[in-house]
N, C-alpha and C positions, 0 to 999 in steps of 0.2 A: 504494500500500500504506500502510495509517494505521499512523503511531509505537506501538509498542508500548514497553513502559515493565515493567523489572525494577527492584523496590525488594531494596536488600540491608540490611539491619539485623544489625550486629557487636552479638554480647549476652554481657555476662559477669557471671554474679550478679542478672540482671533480675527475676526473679519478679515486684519489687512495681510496674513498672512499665509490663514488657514486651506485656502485653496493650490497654493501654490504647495505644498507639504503634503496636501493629497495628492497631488500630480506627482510629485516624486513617489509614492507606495504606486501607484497604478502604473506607472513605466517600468518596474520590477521586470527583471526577464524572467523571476519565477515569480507570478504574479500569485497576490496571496489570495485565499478562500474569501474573507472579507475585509474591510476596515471600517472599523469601529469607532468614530470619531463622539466621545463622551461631553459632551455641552457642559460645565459645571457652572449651571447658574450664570452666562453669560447674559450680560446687556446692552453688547451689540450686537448686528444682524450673523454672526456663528450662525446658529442655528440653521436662518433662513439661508445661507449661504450653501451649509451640507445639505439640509432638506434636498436641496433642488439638485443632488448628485446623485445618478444611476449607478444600479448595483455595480460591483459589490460595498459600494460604500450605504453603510446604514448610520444615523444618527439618533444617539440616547442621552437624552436629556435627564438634569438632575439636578436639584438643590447646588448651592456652591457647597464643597466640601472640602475641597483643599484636591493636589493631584492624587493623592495615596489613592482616596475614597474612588475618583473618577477611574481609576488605572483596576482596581478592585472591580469595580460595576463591571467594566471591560470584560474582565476577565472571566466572570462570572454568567455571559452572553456568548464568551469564544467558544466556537465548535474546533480551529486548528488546533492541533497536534505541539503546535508550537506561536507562542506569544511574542510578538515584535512588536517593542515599544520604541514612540515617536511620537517626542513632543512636537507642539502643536507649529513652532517659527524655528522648526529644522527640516533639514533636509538629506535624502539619500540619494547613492549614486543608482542608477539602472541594477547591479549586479552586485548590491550588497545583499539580499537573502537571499542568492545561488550562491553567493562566493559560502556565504558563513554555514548556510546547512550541507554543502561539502564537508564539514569538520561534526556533523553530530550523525554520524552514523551507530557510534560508541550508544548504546544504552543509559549507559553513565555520565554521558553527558548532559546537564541540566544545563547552561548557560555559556552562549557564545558569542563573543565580543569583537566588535573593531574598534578599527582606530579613526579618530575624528581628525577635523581638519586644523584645529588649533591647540593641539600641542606634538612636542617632537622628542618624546621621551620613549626609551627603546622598550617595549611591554613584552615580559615572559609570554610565550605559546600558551602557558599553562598557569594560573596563579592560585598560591595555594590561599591556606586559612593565615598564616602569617607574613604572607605578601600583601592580603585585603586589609590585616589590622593595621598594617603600617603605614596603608596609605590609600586609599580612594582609585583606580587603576580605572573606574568602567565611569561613561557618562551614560544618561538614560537611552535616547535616541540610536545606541551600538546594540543595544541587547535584545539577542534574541533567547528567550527561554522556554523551557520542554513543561509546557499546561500542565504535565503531570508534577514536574518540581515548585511550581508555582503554588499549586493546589498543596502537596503535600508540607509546606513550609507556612503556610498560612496568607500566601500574600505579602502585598504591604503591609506595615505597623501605620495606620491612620490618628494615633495621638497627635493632638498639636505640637505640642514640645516636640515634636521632631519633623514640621513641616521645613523642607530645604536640604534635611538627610536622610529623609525616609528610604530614599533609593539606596543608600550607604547601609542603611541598615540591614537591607533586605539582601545584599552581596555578600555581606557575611556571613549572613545567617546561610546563603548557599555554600558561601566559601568553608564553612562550620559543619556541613551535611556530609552525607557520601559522594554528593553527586560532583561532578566537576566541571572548571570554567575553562573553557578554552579563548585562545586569545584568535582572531582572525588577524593576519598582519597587513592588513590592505586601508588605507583611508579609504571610507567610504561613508562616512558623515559630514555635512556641513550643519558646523555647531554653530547658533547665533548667540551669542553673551545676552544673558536677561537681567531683568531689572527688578527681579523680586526681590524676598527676602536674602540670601546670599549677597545683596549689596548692604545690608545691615551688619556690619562686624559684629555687635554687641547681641545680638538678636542668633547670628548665627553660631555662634561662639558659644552660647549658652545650650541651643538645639544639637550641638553636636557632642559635648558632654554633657548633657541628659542621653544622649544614643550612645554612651561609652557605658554610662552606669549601666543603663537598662539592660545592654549584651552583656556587661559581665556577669550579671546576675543570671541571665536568660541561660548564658554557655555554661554558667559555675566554671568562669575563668579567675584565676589568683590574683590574690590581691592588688602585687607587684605587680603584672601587667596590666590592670587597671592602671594604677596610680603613675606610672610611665606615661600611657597612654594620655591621660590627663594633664600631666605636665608638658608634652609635646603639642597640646591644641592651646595651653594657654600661651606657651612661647613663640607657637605658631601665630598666634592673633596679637603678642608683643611687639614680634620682628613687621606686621602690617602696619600696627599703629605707630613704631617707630619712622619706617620709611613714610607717613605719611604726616609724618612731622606733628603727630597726635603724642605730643611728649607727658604731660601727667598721665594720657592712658596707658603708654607708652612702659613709664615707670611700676604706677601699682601691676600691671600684668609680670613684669620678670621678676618684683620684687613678689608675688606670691609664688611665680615658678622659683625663685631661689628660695623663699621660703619652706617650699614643698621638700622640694628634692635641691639642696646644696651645692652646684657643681662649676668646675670653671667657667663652663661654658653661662653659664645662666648669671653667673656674678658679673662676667665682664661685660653683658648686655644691661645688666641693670647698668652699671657702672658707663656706659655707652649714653644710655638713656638721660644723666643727669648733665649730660654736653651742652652747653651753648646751641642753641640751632645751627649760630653762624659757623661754629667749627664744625658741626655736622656735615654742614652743605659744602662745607671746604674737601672734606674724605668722600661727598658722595662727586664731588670736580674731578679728584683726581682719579678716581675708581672711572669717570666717564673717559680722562684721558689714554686708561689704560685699554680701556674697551675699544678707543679709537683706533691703539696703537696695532690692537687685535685683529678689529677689520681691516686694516691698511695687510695687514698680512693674510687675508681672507680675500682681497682683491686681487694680491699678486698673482691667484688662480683666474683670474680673468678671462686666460685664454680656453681654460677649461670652461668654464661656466659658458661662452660664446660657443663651444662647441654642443651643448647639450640643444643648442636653439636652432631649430629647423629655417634660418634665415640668409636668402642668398641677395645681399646687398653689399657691391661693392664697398663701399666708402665705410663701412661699419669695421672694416680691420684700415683703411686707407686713408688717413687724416687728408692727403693730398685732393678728396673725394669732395670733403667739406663746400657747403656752397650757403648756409647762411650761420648764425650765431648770436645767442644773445649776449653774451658775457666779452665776446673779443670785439674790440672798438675796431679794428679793420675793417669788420663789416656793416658799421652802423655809419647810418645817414640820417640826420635830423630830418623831422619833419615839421612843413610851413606852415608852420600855429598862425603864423600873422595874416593868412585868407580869411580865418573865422573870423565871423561879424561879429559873435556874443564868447562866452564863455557857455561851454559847454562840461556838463555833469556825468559821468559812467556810474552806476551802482552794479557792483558786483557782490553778488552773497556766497560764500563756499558752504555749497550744499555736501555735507558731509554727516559720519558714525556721529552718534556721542561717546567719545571717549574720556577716560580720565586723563586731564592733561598732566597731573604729577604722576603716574605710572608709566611702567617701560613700553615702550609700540607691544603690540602683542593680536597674531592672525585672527585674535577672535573678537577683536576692538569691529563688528558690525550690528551693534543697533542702532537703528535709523527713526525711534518713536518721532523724535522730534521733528521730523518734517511735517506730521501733522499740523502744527502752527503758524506754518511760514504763512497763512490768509491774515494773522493780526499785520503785518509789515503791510501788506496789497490795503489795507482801509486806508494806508496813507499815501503811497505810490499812486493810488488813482486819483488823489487830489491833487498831484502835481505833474502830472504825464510820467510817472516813472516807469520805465518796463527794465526789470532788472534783468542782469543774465546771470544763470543759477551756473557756479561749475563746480558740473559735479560729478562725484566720487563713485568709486566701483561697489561700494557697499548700499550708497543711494540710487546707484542704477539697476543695480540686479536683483534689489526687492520690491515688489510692491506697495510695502509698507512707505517706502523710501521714496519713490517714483511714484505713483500713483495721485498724490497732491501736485506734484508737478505737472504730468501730464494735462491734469482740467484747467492748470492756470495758462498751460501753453498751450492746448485748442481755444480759450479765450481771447487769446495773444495776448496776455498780460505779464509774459515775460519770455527769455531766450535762454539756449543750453548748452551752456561750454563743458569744457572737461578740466576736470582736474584728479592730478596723480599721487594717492597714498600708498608709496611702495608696498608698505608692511601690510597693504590689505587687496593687491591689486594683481594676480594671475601672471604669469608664473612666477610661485613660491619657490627658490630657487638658494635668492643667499639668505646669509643670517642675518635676523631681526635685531636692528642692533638702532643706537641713535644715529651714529653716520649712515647707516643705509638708509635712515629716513629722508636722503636730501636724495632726491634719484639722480643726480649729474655725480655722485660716485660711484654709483653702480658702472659694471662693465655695460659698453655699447649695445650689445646686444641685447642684454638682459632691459635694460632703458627702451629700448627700440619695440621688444617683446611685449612689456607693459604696457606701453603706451597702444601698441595695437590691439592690445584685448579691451582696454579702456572702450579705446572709440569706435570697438566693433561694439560694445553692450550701451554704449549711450545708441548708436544710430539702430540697434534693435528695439530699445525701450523707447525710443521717443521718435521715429522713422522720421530723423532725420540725422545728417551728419554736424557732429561739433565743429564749430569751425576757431573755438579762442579758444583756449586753454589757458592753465594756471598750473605751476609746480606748485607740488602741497608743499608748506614748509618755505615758500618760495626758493626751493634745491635746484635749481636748474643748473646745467653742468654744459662741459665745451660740446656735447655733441647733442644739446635739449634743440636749438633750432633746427638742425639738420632734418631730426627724426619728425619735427614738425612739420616743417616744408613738404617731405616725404607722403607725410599722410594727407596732406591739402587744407591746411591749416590758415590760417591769414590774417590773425594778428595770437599775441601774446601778455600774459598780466602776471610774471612772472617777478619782475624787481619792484621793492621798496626800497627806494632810494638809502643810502647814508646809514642802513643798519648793515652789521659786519655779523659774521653766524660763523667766521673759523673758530671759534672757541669750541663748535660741536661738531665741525667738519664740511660746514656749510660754505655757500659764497657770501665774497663782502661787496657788499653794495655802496660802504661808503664813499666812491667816487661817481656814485651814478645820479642824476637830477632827476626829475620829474618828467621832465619831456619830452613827449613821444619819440620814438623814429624808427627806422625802418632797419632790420636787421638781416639781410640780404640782400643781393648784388642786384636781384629786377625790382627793389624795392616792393615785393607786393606782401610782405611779412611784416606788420608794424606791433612795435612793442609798446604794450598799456603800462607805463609802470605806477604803482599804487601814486597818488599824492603825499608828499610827505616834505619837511624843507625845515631848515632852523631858519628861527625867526629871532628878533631883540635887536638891541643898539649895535652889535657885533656880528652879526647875519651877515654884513658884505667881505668880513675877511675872508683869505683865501680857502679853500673848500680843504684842500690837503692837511691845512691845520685847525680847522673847526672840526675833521673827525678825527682829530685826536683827544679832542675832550670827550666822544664818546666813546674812548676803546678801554678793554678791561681796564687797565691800570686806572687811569680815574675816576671809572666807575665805582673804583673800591675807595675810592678815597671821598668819593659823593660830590665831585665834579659839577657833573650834568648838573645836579642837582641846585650846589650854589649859584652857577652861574645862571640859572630859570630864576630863581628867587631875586637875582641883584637885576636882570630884566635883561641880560648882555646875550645869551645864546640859550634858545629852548628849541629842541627836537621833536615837533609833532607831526603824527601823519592825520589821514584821514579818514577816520574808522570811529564809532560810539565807542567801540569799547576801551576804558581805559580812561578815552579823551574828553575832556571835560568841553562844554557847548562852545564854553567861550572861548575855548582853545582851538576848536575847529574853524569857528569865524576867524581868529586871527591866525590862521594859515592859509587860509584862503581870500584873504584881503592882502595879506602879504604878497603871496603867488601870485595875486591878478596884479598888481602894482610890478612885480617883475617881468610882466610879460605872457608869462602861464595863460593859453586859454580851456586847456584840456585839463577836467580833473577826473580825477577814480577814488570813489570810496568803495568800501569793503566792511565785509562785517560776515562770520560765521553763522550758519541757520543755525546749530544747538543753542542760542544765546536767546533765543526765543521761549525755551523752557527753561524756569527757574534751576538751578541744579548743575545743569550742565559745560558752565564756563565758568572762568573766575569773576567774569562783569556783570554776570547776572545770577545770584542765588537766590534772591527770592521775589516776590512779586512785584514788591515794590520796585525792586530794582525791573523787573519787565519794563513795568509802567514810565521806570524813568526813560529805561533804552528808548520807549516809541517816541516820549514827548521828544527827545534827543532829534531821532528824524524828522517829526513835525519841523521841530525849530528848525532846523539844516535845510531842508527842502524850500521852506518860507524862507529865510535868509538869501539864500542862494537866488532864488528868481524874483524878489523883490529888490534888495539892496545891490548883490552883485549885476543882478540884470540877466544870469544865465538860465539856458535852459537845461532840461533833464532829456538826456537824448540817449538811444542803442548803442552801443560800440558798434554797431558794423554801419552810423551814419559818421561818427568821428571819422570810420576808417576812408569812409565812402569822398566826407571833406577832403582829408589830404591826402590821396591820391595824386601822384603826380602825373602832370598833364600830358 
């Protein structure tokens, strides 16, 4: 009799995603018996969403319960042989349940696992009962389990105190039976990072020793590996709150793991913990130096990485090839600002993950909630002809969730869709995720070249149309970022911010670049947006070579920048809300137009629209201030200055040489 195969999917509030996650279980090449999509008291259209999907998908509805309850109800409805769980905003490949029930022929096999797409840690074939206590090894959306080990282990543990480790509990208690867990060694998950409880340190921290006691008692496990075990979740949840520079939390956690259990190791992190911040951020500098010095020896493999990429373009090993650039002044031509009649306005938003910006890059940095809100920005865009051009991200292109708000504002025509490049999150996964790799102009050429063509094959699928402007995330552009643009039919650029320098992380320095426009290849039809940005005060007119010296490290440590904004001699502002205070915007753009400037580009990230998500905006108030912020700026600009709010492709359309 062949394996039959029930997928259960717990959904609560999926609308923007949940369809697109049943289309990954129905393109199985071993297509399951049914799928089981459990509604848990959702309150948006979920439901009516699965309703209206032909067998084998069925949907059962149910009170909110938490996922255990929902995953239970599933299970308890399954007629396959074998249980495949999948949450509701993940995703599987075609041939993940033929790859993994090739491995359960074994009787004794209860539970078999892949690997997912965001992490790169090497997973035993087989993992026992004290490879599961040590460490968490399975994510939900991998596992496929044998309905009979399911049933005879009891399910999930549906207590509250252990909503967010319920799954952790449930892999022990298999890791703890006869049955055994096989490992599949194939990625064949794409994990999306959530936003529940597990973003709560305190909340989870607590949930996961409440699941330490309960199995001990549950296995009649020894004392001592309990009390281990407990001391490793609280030093675990120390070493977070330290890196996140939560220092009293920081402290009371390793002073009660040294309290518990006495040991070097737990002494010298307390001891860690009572550091200054500023000397902290000094070891977490050089620790990024060293990491830098690591990738620079990760790139020397260059020509190997170029070799795994199926790309036959000359100029890609042949510098001599090169035909435009944004970084090398040989190939730049100013463009004739002085035909514009008026000043003219860009607003560019980078449609992008919400990520945490104090944590390391990491493959699984894709939730895109926040594109839901970018409609409060559009109440004030359409009071002043704004149409903004969104560029965006491989994480906001290839979901739904992400793209879907875009889409209705761009059948409207109430905005345009550039592209923009976050290495650490953008196909092909190739080098290591590190902060240099985050600037893509130090990636190998190819690998650059690679990226950028999956980019702008998923924006011109999701939006049937092709990007034509682009943005380096990070502003990384590198000697070969124009080339690969040209390449692709690109025709302009928004890649530099004037006068900020980024070698300290491995980045370009921008401090000898202005604000205005020009054309960055030889037929001039590639023109570069660079953000607006300009020191302003009584000392603005000295030479530019020695006004960026007052913002390069060394005086920054010494708080430079700083006195010299306060005495009124030289202040660095760009053009962005965040950060920038109103009246700091108006007078850099009263400056700029007195210099001649008649192109300007503001900028601002879509996450900054939910509270939470950037450093400019945590809480509502703060929302409220960012929008009055545009009101003001928009009103300013086309009353006082006299300009208008125009498209980048009318800027480019202006200066055009004749």
């Amino acid at each position: 009799m062949p394996d039959t195969v029930t997928v259960i999917i717990p959904a609560y509030n999926a609308a923007a995603y949940i369809a697109r996650t049943v289309e990954s279980a129905l393109a199985q090449t071993h297509l399951p018996l049914e799928i089981l999509v459990v509604d848990d008291g959702s309150k948006d259209r979920t439901a009516e969403i699965v309703a209206a999907m032909p067998p084998p998908v069925r949907l059962i509805r149910k009170e909110n319960g938490g996922p255990a309850s929902a995953r239970n109800l599933g299970a308890r409805e399954a007629k396959g042989t074998w249980l495949a769980l999948l949450d509701a905003d993940d995703l599987w490949q075609p041939d993940k349940l033929a790859a993994q029930l090739r491995l359960g022929a074994d009787p004794t096999v209860g539970l078999i696992h892949c690997l997912p797409d965001h992490r790169s840690a090497v997973v035993p074939d087989r993992l026992t009962f004290d490879m599961m206590w040590d460490q968490n090894w399975i994510i939900n959306s991998s596992v496929l389990i044998r309905r009979e080990a399911f049933r005879s282990l009891g399910g999930f543990n549906e207590a509250r105190e252990l909503i967010s480790v319920e799954d952790y509990n449930l892999w022990i208690r298999v890791a703890a039976s006869p049955w055994q867990i096989l490992t599949c060694q194939q990625i064949l998950v794409h994990y999306t990072r959530g936003i529940g409880i597990s973003s709560n340190s305190e909340r989870f921290m607590k949930a996961s020793l409440f699941n330490v006691e309960g199995l001990g008692q549950k296995l009649n496990l020894p004392a001592r590996t309990i009390q281990r075990k407990r001391n490793q979740i609280i030093f675990d949840f120390g070493r977070k709150a330290l890196f996140e520079r939560e220092l009293p939390v920081a402290r009371k956690l390793f002073w009660q793991a040294f309290a518990d259990a006495p040991s070097v190791r737990n002494g010298v992190h307390l001891l860690i913990s009572t550091m200054p911040e500023s000397v902290l951020n000094l070891r977490r500098h050089a620790a990024r130096l060293m990491e830098r010095s690591s990738d620079s020896r990760d790139m020397d493999a260059g020509t190997t990485l170029n070799s795994e990429l199926p790309i036959d373009e000359p100029w890609l090993s042949e510098p001599s090839g090169l035909r435009a650039s944004i970084v090398d002044r040989t190939f730049h031509r100013a463009a004739d600002v002085a035909r514009l009649q008026q000043p003219l306005l860009v607003t560019t938003v980078d449609a992008e993950e919400d990520f945490d910006w104090t944590r390391p890059f990491s493959l699984a940095s894709t939730d895109v909630t926040s594109m839901r809100s970018q409609h409060l920005a559009h109440r004030i865009f359409e009071r002043y002809g704004v149409i903004p051009v969104y560029m965006v991200d491989h994480p906001v292109a290839s979901q739904d969730e992400g793209r879907a708000p875009l889409k209705e504002l761009l059948q409207g025509g109430h905005c345009e869709i550039g592209s923009q490049l976050h290495p650490w999150v953008t196909p092909p996964f190739i080098e290591h995720v590190s902060l240099r790799n985050s600037y893509q102009g130090n990636l190998p050429v190819a690998l650059e070249f690679a990226k950028i063509q999956v980019l702008t094959g998923e924006l011109e699928g999701a939006f049937a149309t092709a990007p034509r402007i682009f943005r380096a995330g990070r502003y990384g552009v590198g000697p070969n970022t124009g080339n690969i643009l040209k390449h692709f039919g690109y025709e302009a650029d928004t890649s530099v911010v004037p006068l900020w320098n980024f070698t300290d992380q491995g980045g370009p320095d921008f401090r000898q670049f202005t604000s205005r426009p020009y054309w960055f290849d030889r037929e001039q039809t590639l023109l570069e947006l660079p953000l607006s940005a300009s020191v302003v005060g009584r000392a603005a007119s000295l030479d530019p070579a020695l006004t960026s010296h007052v913002f390069g490290r060394a005086s920054e440590a010494v708080h430079l920048p700083s006195i010299m904004s306060r005495l009124g001699l030289l202040e660095r502002i760009k053009l962005t809300p965040e950060g920038i205070r109103i009246e700091e915007a108006k007078r850099l753009v009263r400056h700029m137009k007195a210099a001649g400037h008649r192109v300007f580009v503001l900028t601002y990230h879509s996450p900054s629209l939910e509270p939470g998500n950037t450093p400019y905006v945590r809480t509502q108030e703060d929302l409220a201030a960012f929008l009055r912020w545009l009101e003001e700026f928009y009103d300013f600009f086309t009353t006082e200055i006299g300009g208008a709010c125009v498209s980048w492709r009318d800027v480019r359309a202006a200066l055009m040489p004749s």
